[in-house]
Structure formats: C-alpha cells, structure tokens
C-alpha positions as CSV (number, residue, x, y, z in Angstrom):
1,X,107.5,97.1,58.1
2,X,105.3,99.3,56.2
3,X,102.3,97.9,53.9
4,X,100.4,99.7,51.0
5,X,97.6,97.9,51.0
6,X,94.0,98.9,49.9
7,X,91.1,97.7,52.9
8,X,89.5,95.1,51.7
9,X,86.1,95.5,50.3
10,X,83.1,93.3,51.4
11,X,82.3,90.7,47.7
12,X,78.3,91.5,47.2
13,X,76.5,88.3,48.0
14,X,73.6,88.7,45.1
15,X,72.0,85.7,42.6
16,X,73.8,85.6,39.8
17,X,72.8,84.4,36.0
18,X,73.2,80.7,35.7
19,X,75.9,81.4,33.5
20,X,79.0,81.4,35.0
21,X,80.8,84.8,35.3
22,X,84.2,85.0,33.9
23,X,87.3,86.6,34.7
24,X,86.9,89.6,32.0
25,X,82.8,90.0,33.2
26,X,83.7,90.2,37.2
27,X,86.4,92.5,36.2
28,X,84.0,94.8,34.3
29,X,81.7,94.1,37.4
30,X,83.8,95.1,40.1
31,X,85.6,97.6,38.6
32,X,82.0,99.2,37.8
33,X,80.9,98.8,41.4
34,X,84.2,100.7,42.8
35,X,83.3,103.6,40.1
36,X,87.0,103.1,38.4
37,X,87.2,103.7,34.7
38,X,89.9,101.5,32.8
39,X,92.5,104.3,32.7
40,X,92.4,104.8,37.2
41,X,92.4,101.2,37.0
42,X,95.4,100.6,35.0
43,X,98.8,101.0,36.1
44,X,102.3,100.4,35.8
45,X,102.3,96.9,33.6
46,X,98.4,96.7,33.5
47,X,97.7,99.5,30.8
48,X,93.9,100.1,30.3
49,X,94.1,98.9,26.6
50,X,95.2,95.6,28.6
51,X,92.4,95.8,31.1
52,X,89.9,96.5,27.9
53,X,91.3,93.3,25.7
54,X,90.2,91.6,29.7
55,X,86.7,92.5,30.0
56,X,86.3,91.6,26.4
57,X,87.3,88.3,26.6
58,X,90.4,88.6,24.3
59,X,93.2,88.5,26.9
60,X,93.8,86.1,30.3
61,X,95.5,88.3,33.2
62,X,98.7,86.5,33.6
63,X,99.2,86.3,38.0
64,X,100.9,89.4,38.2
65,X,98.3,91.0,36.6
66,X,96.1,89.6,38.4
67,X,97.3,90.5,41.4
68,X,97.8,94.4,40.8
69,X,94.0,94.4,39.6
70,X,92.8,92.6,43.0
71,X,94.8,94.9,45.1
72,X,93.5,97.8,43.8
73,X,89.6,96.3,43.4
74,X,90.5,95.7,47.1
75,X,89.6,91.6,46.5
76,X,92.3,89.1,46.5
77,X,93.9,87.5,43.4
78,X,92.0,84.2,43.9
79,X,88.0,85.7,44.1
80,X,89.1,87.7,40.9
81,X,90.4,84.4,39.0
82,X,87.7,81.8,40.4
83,X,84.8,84.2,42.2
84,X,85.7,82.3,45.1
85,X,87.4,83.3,48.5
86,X,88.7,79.7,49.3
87,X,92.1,78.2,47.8
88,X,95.1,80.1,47.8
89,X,94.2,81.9,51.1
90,X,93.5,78.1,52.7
91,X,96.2,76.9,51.9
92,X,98.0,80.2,53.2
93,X,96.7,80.2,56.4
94,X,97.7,76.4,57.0
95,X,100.5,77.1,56.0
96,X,101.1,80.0,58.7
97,X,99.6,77.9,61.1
98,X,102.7,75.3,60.8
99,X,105.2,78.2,60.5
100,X,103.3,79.3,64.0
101,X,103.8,75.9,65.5
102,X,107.2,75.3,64.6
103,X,108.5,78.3,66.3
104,X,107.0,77.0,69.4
105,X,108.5,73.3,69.0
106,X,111.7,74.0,66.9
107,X,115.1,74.9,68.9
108,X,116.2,76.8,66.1
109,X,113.2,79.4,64.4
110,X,115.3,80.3,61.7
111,X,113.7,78.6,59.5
112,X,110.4,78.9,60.5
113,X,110.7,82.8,59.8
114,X,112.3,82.8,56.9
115,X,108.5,80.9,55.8
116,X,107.0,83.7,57.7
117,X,108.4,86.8,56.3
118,X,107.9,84.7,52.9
119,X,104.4,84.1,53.5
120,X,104.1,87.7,54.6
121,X,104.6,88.7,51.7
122,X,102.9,87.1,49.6
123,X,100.2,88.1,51.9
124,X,100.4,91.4,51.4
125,X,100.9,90.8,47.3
126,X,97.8,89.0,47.3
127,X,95.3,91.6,49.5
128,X,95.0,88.7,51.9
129,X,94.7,91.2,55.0
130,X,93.9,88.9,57.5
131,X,97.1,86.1,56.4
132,X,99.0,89.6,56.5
133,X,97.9,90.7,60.1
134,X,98.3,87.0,61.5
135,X,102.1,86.4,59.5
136,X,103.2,89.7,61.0
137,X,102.1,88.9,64.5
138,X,103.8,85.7,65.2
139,X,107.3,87.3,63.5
140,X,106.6,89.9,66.2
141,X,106.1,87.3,69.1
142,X,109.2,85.3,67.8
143,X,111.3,88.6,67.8
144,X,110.2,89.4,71.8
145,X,111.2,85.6,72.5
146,X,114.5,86.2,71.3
147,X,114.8,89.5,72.8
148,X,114.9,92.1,69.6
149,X,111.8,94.8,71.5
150,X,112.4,97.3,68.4
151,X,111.5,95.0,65.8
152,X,109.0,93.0,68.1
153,X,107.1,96.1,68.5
154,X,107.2,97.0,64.9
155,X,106.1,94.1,63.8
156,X,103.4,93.2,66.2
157,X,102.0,97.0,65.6
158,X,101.9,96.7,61.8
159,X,100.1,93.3,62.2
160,X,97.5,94.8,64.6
161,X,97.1,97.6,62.2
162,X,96.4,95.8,59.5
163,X,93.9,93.4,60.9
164,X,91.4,94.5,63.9
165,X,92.4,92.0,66.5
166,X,90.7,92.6,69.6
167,X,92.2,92.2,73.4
168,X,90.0,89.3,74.3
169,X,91.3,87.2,71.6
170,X,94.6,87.5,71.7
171,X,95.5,88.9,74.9
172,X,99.1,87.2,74.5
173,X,99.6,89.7,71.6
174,X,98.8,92.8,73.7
175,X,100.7,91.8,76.8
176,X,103.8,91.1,74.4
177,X,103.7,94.2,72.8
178,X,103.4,96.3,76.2
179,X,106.2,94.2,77.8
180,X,108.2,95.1,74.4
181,X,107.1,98.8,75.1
182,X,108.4,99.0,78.5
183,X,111.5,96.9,78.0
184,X,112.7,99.5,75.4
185,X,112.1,102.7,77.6
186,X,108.1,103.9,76.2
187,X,106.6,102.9,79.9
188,X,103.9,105.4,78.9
189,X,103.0,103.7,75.5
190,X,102.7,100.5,77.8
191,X,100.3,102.1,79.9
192,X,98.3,103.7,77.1
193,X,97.9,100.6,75.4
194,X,96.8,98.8,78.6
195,X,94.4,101.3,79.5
196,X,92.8,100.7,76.0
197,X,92.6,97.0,76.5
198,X,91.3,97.4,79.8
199,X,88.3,99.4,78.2
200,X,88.2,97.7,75.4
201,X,87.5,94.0,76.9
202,X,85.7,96.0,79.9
203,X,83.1,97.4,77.4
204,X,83.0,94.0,74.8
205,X,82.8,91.4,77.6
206,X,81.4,93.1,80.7
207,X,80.9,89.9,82.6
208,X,84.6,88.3,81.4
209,X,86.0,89.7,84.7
210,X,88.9,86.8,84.2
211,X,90.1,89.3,80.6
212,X,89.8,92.5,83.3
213,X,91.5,91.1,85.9
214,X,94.4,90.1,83.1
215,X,94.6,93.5,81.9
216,X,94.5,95.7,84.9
217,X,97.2,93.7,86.3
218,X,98.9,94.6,83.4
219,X,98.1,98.2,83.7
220,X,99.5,98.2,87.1
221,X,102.7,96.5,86.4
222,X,103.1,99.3,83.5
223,X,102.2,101.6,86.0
224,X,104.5,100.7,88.2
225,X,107.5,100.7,86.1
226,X,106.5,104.0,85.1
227,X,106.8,105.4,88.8
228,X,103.0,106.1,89.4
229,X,103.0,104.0,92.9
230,X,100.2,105.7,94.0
231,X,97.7,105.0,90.7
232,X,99.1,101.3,90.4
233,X,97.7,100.7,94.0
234,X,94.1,102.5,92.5
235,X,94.2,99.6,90.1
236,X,94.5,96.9,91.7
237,X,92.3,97.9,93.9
238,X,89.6,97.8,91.3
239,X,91.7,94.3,90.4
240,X,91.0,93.1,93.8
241,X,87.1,93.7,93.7
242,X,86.7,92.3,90.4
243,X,88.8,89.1,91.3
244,X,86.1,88.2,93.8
245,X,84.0,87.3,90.5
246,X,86.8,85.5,88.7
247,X,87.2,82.3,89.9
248,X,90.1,80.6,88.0
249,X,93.5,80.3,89.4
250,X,95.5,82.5,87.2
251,X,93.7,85.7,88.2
252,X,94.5,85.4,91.7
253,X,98.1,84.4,90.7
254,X,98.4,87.6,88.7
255,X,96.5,89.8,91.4
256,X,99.2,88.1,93.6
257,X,102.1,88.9,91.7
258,X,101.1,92.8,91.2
259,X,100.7,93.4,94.9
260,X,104.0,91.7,95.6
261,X,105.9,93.2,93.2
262,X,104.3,96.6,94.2
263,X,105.2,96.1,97.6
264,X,108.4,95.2,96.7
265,X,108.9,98.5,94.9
266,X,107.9,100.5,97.7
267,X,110.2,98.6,100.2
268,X,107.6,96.8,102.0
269,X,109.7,93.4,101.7
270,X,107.2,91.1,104.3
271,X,104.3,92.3,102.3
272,X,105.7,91.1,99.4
273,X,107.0,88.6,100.5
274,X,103.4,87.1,102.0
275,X,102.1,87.5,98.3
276,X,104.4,85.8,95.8
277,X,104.2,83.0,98.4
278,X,100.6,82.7,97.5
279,X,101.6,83.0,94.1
280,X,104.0,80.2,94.0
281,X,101.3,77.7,96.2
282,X,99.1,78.5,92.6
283,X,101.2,78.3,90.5
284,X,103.1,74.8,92.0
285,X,99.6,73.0,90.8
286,X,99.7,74.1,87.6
287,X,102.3,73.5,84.3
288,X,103.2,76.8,83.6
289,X,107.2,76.4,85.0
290,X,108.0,80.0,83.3
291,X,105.8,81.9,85.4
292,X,106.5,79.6,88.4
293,X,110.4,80.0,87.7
294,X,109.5,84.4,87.3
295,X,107.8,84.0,91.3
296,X,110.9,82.2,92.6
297,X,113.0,84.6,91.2
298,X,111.2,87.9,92.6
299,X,110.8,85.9,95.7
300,X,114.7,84.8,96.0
301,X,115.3,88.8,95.7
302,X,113.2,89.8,98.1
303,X,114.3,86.9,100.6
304,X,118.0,88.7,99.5
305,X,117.0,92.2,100.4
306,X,116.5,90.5,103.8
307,X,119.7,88.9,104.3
308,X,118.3,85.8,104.1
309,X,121.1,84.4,101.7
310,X,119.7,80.3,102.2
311,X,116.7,81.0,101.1
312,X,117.4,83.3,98.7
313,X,119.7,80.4,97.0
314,X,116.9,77.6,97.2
315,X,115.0,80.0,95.1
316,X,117.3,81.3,92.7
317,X,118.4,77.6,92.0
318,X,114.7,76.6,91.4
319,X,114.5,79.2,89.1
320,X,117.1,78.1,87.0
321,X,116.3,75.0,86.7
322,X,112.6,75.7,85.7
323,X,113.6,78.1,83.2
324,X,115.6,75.4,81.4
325,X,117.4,75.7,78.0
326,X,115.2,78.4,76.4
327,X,114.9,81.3,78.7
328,X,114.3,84.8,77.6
329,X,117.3,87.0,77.6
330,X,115.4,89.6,80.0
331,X,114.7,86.5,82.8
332,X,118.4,85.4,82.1
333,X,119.2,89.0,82.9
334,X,117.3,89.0,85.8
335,X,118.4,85.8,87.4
336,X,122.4,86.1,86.4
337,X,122.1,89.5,88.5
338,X,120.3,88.1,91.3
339,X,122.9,85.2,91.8
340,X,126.1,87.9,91.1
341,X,124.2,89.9,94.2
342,X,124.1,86.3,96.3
343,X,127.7,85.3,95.5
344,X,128.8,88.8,96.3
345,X,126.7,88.8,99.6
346,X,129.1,85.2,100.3
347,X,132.3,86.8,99.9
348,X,132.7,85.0,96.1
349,X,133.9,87.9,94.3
350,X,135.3,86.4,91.3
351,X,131.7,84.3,90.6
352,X,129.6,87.7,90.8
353,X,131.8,89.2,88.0
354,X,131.2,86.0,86.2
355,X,127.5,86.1,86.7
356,X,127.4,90.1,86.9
357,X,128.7,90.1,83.2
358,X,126.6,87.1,82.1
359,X,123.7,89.6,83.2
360,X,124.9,92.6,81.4
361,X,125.6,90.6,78.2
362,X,121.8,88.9,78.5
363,X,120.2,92.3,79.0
364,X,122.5,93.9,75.5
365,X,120.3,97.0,74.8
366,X,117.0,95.4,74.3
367,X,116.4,95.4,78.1
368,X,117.6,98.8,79.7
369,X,116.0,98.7,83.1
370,X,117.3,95.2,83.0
371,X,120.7,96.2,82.3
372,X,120.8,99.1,84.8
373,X,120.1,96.6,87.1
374,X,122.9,93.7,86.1
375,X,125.5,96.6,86.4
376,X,124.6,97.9,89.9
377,X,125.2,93.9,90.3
378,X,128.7,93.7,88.0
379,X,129.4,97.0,90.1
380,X,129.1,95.5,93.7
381,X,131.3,92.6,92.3
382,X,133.9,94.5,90.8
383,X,133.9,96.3,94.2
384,X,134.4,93.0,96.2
385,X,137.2,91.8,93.6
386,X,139.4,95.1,94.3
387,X,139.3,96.7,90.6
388,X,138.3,100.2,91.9
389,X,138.5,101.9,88.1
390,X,136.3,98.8,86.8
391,X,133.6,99.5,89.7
392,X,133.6,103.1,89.3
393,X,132.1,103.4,86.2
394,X,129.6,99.6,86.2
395,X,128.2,102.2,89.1
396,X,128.3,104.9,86.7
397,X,126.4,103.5,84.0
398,X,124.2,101.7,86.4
399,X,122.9,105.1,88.3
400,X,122.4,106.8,84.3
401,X,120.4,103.6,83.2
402,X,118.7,103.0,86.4
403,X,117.4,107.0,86.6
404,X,115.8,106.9,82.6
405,X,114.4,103.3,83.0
406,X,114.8,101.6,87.1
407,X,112.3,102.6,90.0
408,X,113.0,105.4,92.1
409,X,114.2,103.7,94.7
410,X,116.3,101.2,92.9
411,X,118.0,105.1,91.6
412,X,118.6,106.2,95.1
413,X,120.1,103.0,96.5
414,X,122.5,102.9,93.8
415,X,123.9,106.0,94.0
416,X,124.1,105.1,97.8
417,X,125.9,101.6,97.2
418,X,128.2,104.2,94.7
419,X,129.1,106.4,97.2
420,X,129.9,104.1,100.2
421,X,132.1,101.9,97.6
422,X,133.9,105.6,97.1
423,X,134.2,106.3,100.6
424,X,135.6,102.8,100.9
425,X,138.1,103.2,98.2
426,X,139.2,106.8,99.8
427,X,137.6,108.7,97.1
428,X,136.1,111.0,100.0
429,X,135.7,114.2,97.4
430,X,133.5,111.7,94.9
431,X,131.7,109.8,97.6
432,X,130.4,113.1,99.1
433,X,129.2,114.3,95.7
434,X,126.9,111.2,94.9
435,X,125.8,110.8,98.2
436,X,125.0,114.3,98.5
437,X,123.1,113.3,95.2
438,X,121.4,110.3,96.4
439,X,119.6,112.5,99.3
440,X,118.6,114.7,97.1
441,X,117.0,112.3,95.0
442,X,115.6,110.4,98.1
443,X,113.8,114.3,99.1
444,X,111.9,114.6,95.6
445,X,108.4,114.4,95.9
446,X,107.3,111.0,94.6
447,X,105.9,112.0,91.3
448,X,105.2,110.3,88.4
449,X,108.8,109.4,86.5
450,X,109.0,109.6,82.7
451,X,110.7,106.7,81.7
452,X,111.5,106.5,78.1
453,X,110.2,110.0,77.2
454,X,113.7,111.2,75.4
C-alpha cells in the first residue's frame, strides 16, 4: 500500500515570547522556516488567499485544512493546532496498541483490522509517521498468521519504509518478513534481507551475540532453502563460535535446529536426528509449544525417512496436539503431509488422500515449497489407492513445484518416487523418461538454485 507522505521535520525547540503563539503565527513561522511562500503552500482546497486570511488571524483552519497544511509543513495536524506533539497521536498509539493486542487474544481478527487499516489511515492523513509505520506492521504480521505472504510482505515493507525500525528491536518483524519472502518463491530477497540484519545488529550491538546468533540462523535457513548447502554450513559455523558467548537457551535451540534441518537436507538423517533431539530437551522446559510442536514435526519426518513408522507417529501426534486450534496454514501443511506419508507407509490409502489433500488445500498458493511437498504426499496416496490418472499428474505438479521452490534433493526423489509408481503402473515408456530425468538431475553439480527468480 503506497503512502505520499512528506518526512517529518524535527519542531525547533527555541524560547518563545511569553505570549502564546497562535495557530495563524506558527503557520507564518513554519511556513517561513521551510522557505514556502503562500502560493507553494496552498493547494487543492487550501488557496493561498485562505492561508493569508490564517496567518492574519481572520480565518480558523477547519481539520481538513489543517491537515493538508501539516502534511506538507511536514508536522502533524495536532503541533500545528496546539504547538504540542501530545494528544491525538497518544491517543492513536493506545489505541493501536489494543488493535495489536486483540489480534493476539481474539479468535476472530477481523475486527481488530478493520481498526487497524482505519487507524492507518488516519495515520497517514495526519503525518503521524511513526503510528503509520507501527499500524502497517502489525496488519503485515496478522496477514503472515493467516497465511496471505503477498500482502504480508507488502505491508510489513511499507511499514519499515516508512519508519526506521531496526533489527534488534523488532527482530519478530524481520524474521516474518523473510519467512514471507521465502514462502512466496524470493529465497534470495530472504537472504539479502538477513544478511543486512545480520550486519546491521553485528555493527549496532557488537556484544548482543544472542541478536547474531538469531539472525545468522536465519541466514542459514534462507540459505538453505535457496540451495547454497555449502555457504549455510559457513554460517553456522560462525553461529556456532558466537553461541559459545550467548548463554540463553533459545540460541542453542535455534543453532540446533539449523544444523538439523541442514543435515536433514543433505541426507545425513542420524545427524539430524542427534540435533532436533537437543532441540526438543530445550525447548520441553520452556512455554513456547509452537516451536516445540515445529521440532517434533521435523523430527517425526526424519524418524519417517528411517522407517521408523512408531516413532514417527508419537511425534507427529505431539505435534498436533501442541499446535492446537490456531495453527498456521504452512505448519498445517507440513504436518497433514507428514501424516498422509505415515498412513501411506501403513498401507491406509484412503486416510493419506484425506490428509494428502488437507495438505494441499492448507498450503493454497501462499506456500509453494509447501505445496510441492503435500502433492509428492497426495501423489504417493493416490498411488496406494489405485487411481493411476489421479497420481500421475499430483506427481506432475509436485516435481514442477518442487524444482522452482523444494531442495534439490527433495526434486530428485520425486521424480524417482514418479518413475517407479510408472513402472509399477506399466507405463515403461514414461517411467524411463523421468527416471532418466531424475539421474540427470542427481549428476548436476550442486550449485546454488534460484528459487523464485522468474
């Protein structure tokens, strides 16, 4: 959502004349100090013989006019009125901060943006940057909760333009918008904007090695998705050292989590396997179920890449339960595919098309590695339940999705799973064409894939 707004100017703190100013004088003032005349001032509405009849003290701005003058003196409507920055824009920001808090608490936000997007403009009407920048922000973090990336990314980006917020702050905000990025296919705007964090809280706050280790976790997850194995194990590296400075919890939980899911990626399935556990054993002291419920997922699936359907299950089902009611759609995604792959692996054909689609339908379009995944799931399923044509193309789809937006070797095992199903089916002529394709895909150098790049 675009804003023309003028920056906001600093209000000259200098000793006045006892007697008070009034509106028509700190018009005249202000307008002097920006080196406007009446008629560059004026403008639709506000003519300069209107502006004149002001500064003499014949005329009272009425708010709208009030409000087209402050925008373009860069001041907001209330210091030109009053000559004071405190009322309109207190009362503003307390009332964003319950719009805030009652999309954490309410089960239906609706209402709480609808207040937003009103207070956001009025905001913007009134040159209050800062209410602006902190309105648009948490309508960007209610968007990613409910899965829309596209307008979570606009939304969070026009807020952060408007406003300098810095990484150390808000690190929530930055980590949103990057998830956002990489959900929707721009891995490498993910990774730019992590990099920048990363030197940004690296320069600010050289001995906050907790913010550094939180970013460059985040670089490497980015970096992962992105295909760059080799640079994502570089970072963590530098993770690693720095963690030995940061002694809370949730930087070894994160350090954790990257090398496991790294390991994961590069099919090193005990390694992984060793570091989500330690992972978990954080995280089971702590409150925070949604990243506890995220471990036993990626440990379920990497007990399930092992044939170890039992343990698999006790996972998946503790994930479920601790994500609750209010999941996001990409974690639904995740999960329902997860369980469509264990019920397939148990010979329960028609409850992995149930959970396959569930998957699919959770991923929509906001989620496209998510959804490549959830129909190489729906594909296995529809395999197991007989409908050939139905399988066929959930592989199809799967492979396209999975080659733009999946890991390399999530690509390659697909088109394998593809081509035995065709063999299976006595497609011999198609099964020897996409495995054929799969090993040639296997042979390509491992270099750096550019996922979202179209």
């Amino acid at each position: 959502m675009p804003f023309c707004v003028v920056n906001m100017q600093p209000v000259p703190d200098r000793h006045r004349d006892s007697t008070e100013e009034t509106i028509g004088q700190r018009l005249k003032r202000l307008r002097h100090e920006r080196r406007l005349s009446q008629r560059e001032l004026a403008s639709p509405g506000v003519s300069y013989a209107y502006i004149s009849r002001i500064e003499g003290g014949a005329r009272r701005p009425s708010v709208k006019a009030l409000r087209m003058l402050a925008r373009k003196l860069g001041v907001t409507a209330d210091y030109l009125e009053t000559g004071s920055e405190i009322r309109d824009t207190e009362e503003r920001e307390l009332r964003i901060a319950d719009a805030e808090l009652e999309l954490r608490l309410a089960d239906d936000t609706a209402d709480a943006e609808r207040k937003l997007d009103s207070l956001l403009s009025d905001s913007v009407e009134a040159g209050d940057i800062l209410a602006a920048s902190r309105a648009s922000i948490a309508l960007g973090l209610a968007s990613a909760h409910a899965g829309h990336n596209h307008d979570a990314i606009e939304r969070l980006e026009a807020g952060l333009e408007l406003a300098d917020v810095s990484p150390s702050v808000r690190p929530d905000v930055y980590a949103t918008l990057g998830r956002a990025l990489a959900a929707s296919g721009d891995t490498q705007r993910a990774v730019d904007l992590f990099e920048r964090c990363l030197d940004e809280v690296s320069r600010e706050s050289p001995d906050d090695f907790t913010a550094q280790v939180r970013f460059t976790t985040y670089l490497s997850y980015a970096l992962t998705d992105l295909g760059d194995l080799e640079r994502a194990e570089g970072v963590l590296q530098d993770a690693i050292a720095k963690a030995e400075e940061a002694t809370d919890a949730y930087s070894r939980v994160r350090l954790y989590w990257s090398v496991a899911r790294l390991n994961d990626v590069q099919g090193r399935s005990a390694a992984a396997l060793t570091y989500i556990r330690r992972a978990i054993a954080l995280l089971d002291v702590t409150d925070d179920t949604l990243h506890l419920a995220r471990a036993h997922l990626l440990a379920g699936s990497i007990m399930l890449s092992q044939d170890n359907v039992k343990g698999a299950g006790r996972h998946f089902e503790l994930a479920e339960r601790l994500y609750g009611p209010s999941a996001e759609p990409d974690d639904l995604a995740g999960l329902y595919a997860e369980q469509s792959k264990l019920a397939a692996q148990c010979g329960d054909a028609d409850e992995a098309v149930r959970r396959g689609e569930a998957a699919v339908e959770a991923a929509s379009d906001e989620y496209l590695r998510e959804r490549g995944g959830a129909l190489w799931a729906l594909a296995e399923a529809k395999a197991l339940q007989g409908d050939v044509d139905g399988a066929h193309e959930a592989f199809r789809q799967a492979t396209e999705l999975l080659g733009e937006h999946g890991h390399r070797r999530d690509h390659v095992e697909a088109h394998r799973a593809w081509g035995k199903f065709l063999r299976r089916a006595g497609r011999e002529e198609q099964a020897l064409e996409v495995l054929e394709r799969a090993t040639d895909l296997a042979a390509e150098p491992a270099a750096v894939e550019s996922h979202g790049h179209r």
